[in-house]
C-alpha positions in Angstrom: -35.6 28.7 -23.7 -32.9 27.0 -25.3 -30.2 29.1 -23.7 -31.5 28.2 -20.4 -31.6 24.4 -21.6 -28.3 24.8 -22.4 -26.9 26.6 -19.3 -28.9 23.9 -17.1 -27.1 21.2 -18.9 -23.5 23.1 -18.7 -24.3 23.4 -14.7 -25.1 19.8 -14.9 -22.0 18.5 -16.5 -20.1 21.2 -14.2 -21.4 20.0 -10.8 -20.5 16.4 -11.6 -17.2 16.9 -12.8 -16.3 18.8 -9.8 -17.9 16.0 -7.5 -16.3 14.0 -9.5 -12.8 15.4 -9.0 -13.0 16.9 -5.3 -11.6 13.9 -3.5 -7.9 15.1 -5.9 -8.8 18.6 -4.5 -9.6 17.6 -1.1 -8.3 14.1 0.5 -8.8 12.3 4.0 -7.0 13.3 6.7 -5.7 11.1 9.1 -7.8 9.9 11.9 -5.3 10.1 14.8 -7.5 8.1 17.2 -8.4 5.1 15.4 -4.1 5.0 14.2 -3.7 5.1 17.9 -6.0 2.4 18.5 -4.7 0.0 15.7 -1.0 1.1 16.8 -1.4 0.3 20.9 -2.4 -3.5 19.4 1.2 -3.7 18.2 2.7 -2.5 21.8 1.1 -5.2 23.2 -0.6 -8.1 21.0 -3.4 -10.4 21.7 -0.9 -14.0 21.2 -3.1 -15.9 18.1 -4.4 -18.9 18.6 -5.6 -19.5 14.7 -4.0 -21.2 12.6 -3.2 -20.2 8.5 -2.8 -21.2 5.7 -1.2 -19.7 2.3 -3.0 -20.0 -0.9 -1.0 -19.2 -3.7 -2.1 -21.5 -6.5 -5.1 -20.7 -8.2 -7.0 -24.2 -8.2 -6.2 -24.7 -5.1 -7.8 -21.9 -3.8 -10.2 -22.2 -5.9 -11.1 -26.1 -5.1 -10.5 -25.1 -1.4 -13.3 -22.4 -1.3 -15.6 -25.1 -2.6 -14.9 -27.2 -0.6 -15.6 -24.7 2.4 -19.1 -24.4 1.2 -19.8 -27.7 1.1 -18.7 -28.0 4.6 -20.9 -25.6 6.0 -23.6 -26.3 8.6 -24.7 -22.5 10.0 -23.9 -19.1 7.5 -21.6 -18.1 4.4 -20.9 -14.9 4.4 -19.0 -13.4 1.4 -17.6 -9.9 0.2 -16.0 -9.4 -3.1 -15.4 -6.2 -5.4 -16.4 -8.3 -8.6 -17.7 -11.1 -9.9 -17.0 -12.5 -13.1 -19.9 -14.8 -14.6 -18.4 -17.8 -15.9 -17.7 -21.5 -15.3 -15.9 -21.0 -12.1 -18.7 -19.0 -10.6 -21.3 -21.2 -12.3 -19.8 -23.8 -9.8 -19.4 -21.4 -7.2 -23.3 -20.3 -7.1 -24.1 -24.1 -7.6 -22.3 -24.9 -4.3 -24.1 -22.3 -2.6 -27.4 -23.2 -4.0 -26.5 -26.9 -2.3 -25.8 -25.2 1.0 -28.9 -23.5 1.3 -30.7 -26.6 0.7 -29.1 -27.7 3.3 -30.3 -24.6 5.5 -27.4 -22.9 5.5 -28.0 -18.8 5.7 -26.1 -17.0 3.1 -25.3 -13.5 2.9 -23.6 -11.9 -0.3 -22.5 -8.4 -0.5 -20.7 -6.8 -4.0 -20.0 -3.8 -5.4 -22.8 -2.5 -7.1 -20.8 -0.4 -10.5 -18.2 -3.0 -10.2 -19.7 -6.5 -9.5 -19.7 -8.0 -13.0 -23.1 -10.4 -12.4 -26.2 -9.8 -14.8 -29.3 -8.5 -13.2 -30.5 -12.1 -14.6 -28.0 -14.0 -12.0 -28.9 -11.7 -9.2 -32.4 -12.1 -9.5 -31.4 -15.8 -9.4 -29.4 -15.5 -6.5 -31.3 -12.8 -4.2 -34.6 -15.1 -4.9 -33.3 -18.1 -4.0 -34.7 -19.1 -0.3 -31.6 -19.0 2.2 -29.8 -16.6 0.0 -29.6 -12.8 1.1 -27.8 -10.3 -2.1 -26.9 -7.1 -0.8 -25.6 -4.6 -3.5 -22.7 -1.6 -2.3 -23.4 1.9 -3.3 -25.5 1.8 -7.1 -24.2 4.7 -8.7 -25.9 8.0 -10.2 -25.1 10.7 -12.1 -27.8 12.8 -10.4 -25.9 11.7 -6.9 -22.1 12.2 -8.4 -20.6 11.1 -4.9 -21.5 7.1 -5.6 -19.6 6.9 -8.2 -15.8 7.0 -6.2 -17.2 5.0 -3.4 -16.4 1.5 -4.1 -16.2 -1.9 -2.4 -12.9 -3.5 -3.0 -12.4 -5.9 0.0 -12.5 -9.5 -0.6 -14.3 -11.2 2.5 -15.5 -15.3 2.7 -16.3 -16.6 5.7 -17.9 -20.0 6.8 -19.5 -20.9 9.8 -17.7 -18.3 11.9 -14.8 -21.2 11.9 -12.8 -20.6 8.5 -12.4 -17.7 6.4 -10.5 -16.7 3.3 -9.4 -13.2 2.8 -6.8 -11.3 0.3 -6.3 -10.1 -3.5 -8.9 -12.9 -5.0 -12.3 -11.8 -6.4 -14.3 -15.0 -8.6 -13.1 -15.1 -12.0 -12.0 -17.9 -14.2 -8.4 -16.3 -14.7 -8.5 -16.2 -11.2 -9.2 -20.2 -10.9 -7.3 -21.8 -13.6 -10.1 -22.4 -15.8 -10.0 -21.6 -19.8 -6.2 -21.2 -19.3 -6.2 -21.2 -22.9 -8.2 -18.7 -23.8 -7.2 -15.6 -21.3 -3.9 -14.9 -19.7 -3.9 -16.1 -15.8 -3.5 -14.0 -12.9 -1.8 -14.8 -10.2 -3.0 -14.0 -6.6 -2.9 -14.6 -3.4 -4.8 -15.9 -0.2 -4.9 -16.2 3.4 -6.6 -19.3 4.7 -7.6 -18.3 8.6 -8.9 -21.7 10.8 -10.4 -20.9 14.3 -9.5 -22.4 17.3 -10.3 -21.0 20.3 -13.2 -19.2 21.3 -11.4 -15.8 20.4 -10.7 -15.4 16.6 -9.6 -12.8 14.3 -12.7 -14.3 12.1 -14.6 -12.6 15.3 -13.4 -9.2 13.5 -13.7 -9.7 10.4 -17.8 -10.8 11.3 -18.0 -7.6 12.6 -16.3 -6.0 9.8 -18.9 -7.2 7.1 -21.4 -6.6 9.2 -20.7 -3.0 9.5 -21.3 -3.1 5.7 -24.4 -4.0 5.7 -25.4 -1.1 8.3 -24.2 1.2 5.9 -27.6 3.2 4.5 -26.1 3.0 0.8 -25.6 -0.6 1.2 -29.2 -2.2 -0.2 -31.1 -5.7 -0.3 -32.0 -6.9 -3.7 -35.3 -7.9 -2.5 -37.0 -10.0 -5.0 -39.9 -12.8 -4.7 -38.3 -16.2 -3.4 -38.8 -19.4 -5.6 -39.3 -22.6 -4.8 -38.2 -23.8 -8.1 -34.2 -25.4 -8.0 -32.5 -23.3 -10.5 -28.8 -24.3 -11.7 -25.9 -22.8 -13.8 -24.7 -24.3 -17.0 -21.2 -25.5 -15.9 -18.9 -26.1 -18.7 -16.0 -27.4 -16.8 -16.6 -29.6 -13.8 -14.9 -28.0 -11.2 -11.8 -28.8 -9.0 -11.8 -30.8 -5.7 -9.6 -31.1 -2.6 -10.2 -32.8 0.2 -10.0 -30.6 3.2 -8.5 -32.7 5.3 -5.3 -32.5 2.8 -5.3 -28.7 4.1 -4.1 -29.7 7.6 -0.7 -30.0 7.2 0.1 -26.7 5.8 -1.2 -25.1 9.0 1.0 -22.8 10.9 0.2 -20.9 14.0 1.2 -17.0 13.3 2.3 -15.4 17.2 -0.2 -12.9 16.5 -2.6 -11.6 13.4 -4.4 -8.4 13.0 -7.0 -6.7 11.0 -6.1 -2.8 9.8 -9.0 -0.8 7.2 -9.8 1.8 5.7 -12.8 3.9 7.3 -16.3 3.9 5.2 -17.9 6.5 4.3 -18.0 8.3 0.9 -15.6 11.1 -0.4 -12.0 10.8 0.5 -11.3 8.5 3.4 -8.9 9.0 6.2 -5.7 7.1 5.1 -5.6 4.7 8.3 -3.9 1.4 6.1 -1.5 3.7 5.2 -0.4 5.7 7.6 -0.2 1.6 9.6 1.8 0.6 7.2 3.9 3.5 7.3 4.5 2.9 11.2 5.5 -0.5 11.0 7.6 0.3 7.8 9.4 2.6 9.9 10.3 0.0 12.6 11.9 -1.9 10.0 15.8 -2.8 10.5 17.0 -5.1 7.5 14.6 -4.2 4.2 10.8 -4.2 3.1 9.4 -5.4 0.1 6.3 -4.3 -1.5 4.1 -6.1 -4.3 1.3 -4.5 -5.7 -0.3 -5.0 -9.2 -0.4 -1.3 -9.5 2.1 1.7 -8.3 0.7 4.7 -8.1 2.6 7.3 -5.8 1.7 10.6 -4.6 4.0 14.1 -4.0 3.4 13.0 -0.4 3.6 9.2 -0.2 7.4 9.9 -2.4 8.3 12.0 1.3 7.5 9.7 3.2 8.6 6.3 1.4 12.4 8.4 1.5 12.1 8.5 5.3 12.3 5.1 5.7 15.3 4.1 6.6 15.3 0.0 5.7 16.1 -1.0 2.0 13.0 -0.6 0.1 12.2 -3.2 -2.8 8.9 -3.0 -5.2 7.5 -5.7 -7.0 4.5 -5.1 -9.7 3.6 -5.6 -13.4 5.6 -4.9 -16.1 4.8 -3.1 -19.4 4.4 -6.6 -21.2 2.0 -8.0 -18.2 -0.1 -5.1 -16.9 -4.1 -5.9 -17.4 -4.8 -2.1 -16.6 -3.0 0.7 -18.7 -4.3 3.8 -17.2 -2.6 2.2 -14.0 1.1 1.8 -15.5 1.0 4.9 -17.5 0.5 6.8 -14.3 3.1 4.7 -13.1 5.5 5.1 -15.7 5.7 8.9 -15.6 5.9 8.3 -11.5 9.1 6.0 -11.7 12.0 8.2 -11.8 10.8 9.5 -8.6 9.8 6.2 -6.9 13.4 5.1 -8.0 14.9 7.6 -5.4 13.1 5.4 -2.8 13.8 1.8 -3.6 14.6 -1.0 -6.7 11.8 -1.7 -8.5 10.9 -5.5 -10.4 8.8 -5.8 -13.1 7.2 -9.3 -13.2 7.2 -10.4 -17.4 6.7 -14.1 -17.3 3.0 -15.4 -18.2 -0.4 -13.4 -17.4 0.3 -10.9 -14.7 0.4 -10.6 -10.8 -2.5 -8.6 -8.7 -1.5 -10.1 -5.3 -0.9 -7.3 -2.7 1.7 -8.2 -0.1 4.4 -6.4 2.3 7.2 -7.6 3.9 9.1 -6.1 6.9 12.1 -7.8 7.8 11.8 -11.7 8.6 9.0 -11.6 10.5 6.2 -9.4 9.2 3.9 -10.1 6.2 0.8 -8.1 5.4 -1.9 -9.4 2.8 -5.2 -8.1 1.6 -6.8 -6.1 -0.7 -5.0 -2.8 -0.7 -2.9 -1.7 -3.5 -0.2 0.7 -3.7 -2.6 3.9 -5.4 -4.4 6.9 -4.4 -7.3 4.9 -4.4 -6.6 2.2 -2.2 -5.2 5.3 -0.3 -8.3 7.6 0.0 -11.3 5.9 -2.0 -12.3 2.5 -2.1 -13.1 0.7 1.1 -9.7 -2.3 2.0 -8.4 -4.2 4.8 -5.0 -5.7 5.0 -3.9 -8.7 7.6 -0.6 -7.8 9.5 0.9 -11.2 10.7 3.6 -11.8 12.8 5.5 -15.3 11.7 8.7 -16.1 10.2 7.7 -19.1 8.2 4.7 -17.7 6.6 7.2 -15.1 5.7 9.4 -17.2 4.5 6.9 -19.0 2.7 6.0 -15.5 0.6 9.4 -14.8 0.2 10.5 -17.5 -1.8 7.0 -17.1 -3.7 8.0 -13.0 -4.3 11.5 -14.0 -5.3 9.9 -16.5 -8.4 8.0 -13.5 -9.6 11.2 -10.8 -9.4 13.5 -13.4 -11.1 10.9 -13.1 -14.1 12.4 -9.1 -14.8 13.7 -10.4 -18.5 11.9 -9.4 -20.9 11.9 -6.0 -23.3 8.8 -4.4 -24.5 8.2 -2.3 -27.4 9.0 1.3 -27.5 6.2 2.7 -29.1 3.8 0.9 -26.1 6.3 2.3 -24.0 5.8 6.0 -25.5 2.2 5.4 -25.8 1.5 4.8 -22.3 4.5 7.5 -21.2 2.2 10.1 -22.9 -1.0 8.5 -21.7 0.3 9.0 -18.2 1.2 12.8 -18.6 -2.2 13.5 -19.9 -4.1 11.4 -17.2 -1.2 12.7 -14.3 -3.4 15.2 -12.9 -6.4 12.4 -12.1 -4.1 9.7 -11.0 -5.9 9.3 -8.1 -9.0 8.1 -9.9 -7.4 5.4 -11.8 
């Protein structure tokens, strides 16, 4: 009997780490009729009639996304891969609670493994009248697949009339609160104002509600109150009058949505193989800033095609908030040298903004980092915009962050995480 126990258990373990592990074995193949749907958009775009905004400072995009809710008369709906409890989010969830007084329909969707809140401030949040919490994809070892599908766009969306969308989940680094107690990280935003009756807002309402279709996608349904309930907020929050907003408007020639497909298991690489494309059209250089660089044997071939100067900007050894991350990166850049410079931000906190740059006239923001899992795993959705000064604008931002390639590092980290990246090499992709 115990032999069998122990042979069930051994299958067990076996058949999870093999789930597990397939999408290294097996990865997503390109889907060549949705690239050649998002690639005919770029042979003849739809000219934008939005206007954006860049949010690069923390409290300001912090104060502005406040702001938003308080300014909302119809729905909210938001998307994020995690969020952090604390005095940012106690304001955050305070505002909402104000706008569903107001009878303002909410709808919240975040990763269920990855989401950060307590099931203490769900419950507060899915029973609260006006308030809708839907959960992505709660993972089980008895269902090994859930546990590489992930949520990592970052969606907010008011009234159908603004929305914010980029590298941004709700934290209090994220914010500028408790600078003093935990480093800051610096991000970046895209503020997206209708005007017209056609909207890339329109897609990216469609977009999260294609999430909420999905069958692993589920309601937190829980008695609603009719009690008021508040969080304790430490730190009165920032404020910005909206209105303050409007002169930092710019109307892009035209915008677009790419993403990955859903689904679990390895995904088709569509953001990718995009980027690729419009990489390849590329005359004077690209530049590429990602928190994390993690290249594949592939991606290496592919990156060397390019013929425009390729320049990377991430995290250095002294900044990076994710080790497993650089030491797969660290064993990786000799070979992603061949391709391009590389500069290592090492001023204060670290950088998780992910942003391209193709030429003078193309910028592309959003959620997608430069991994195997932004490549093949997690669901993410970059912007592709066509304007110079927005470019410009993230240009002379990039630039601050490159000039900060200084500082040295210790050695033994540096051997540490060398040899922490040969032994993790082979599950890269999972990182």
């Amino acid at each position: 009997m115990k032999k069998l126990l122990s042979t069930l258990i051994l299958a067990l373990v076996l058949f999870i780490v093999i789930i597990i592990l397939l999408p290294i074995i097996v990865r997503g193949k390109s889907d060549k009729a949705i690239l050649k749907e998002t690639l005919d958009f770029f042979s003849a775009p739809l000219k934008s009639t939005d206007s954006i905004a860049l949010l690069e400072e923390s409290v300001d995009s912090g104060a502005i996304r406040l702001a938003l809710i308080d300014k909302a008369e119809q729905s909210i709906d938001i998307c994020y891969h995690t969020v952090k409890e604390g005095n940012y989010s106690a304001s955050f969830f305070n505002h909402l609670f104000e706008a569903a007084d107001r009878g303002v329909q909410i709808r919240i969707l975040v990763d269920e493994l990855m989401g950060g809140l307590t099931y203490s401030t769900k419950r507060k949040l899915a029973s609260y009248p006006n308030i809708t919490l839907f959960l992505y994809e709660k993972m089980s070892i008895f269902r090994p697949w859930t546990i590489n599908n992930r949520l990592h766009d970052k969606l907010f969306v008011i009234d159908s009339d603004y929305a914010i969308t980029g590298g941004r989940n709700i934290a209090d680094k994220l914010y500028g609160y408790d600078q003093k107690l935990i480093a800051p990280v610096y991000d970046r935003d895209l503020l997206i104002k209708r005007n017209s009756a056609v909207s890339i807002i329109d897609s990216m309402n469609s977009y999260f509600t294609t999430f909420l279709e999905l069958k692993y996608v589920k309601e937190l349904k829980v008695e609603k109150i009719n009690t008021k309930p508040r969080f304790e907020v430490k730190q009165p929050p920032f404020k910005v009058d909206l209105t303050t907003i409007t002169s930092r408007f710019i109307t892009p020639e035209w915008i677009i949505r790419i993403s990955n497909p859903q689904g679990r298991m390895s995904k088709a690489p569509i953001i990718w193989d995009t980027l690729l494309e419009l990489m390849g059209h590329a005359k004077k250089e690209v530049i590429l800033q990602s928190p994390y660089i993690v290249t594949t044997a592939k991606q290496f071939k592919e990156l060397k095609k390019i013929n425009a100067p390729l320049y990377y900007l991430t995290n250095s050894i002294n900044t990076t908030p994710n080790a497993p991350a650089f030491s797969a990166y660290l064993v990786t850049k000799p070979a992603l040298l061949k391709t391009g410079k590389i500069k290592e931000y090492n001023g204060i906190g670290s950088i998780h903004a992910k942003t391209i740059l193709i030429d003078e006239d193309i910028s592309i923001i959003g959620s997608f980092n430069l991994d195997p899992r932004s490549l093949y795993l997690d669901t993410e959705s970059m912007y592709v915009i066509k304007s110079k000064e927005l470019n410009q604008q993230l240009r002379t931002v990039m630039n601050h962050y490159a000039a900060e390639d200084t500082a040295s590092s210790s050695k033994l980290k540096h051997i540490a995480l060398y040899v922490l990246g040969i032994i993790s090499f082979p599950f890269r992709m999972l990182v």
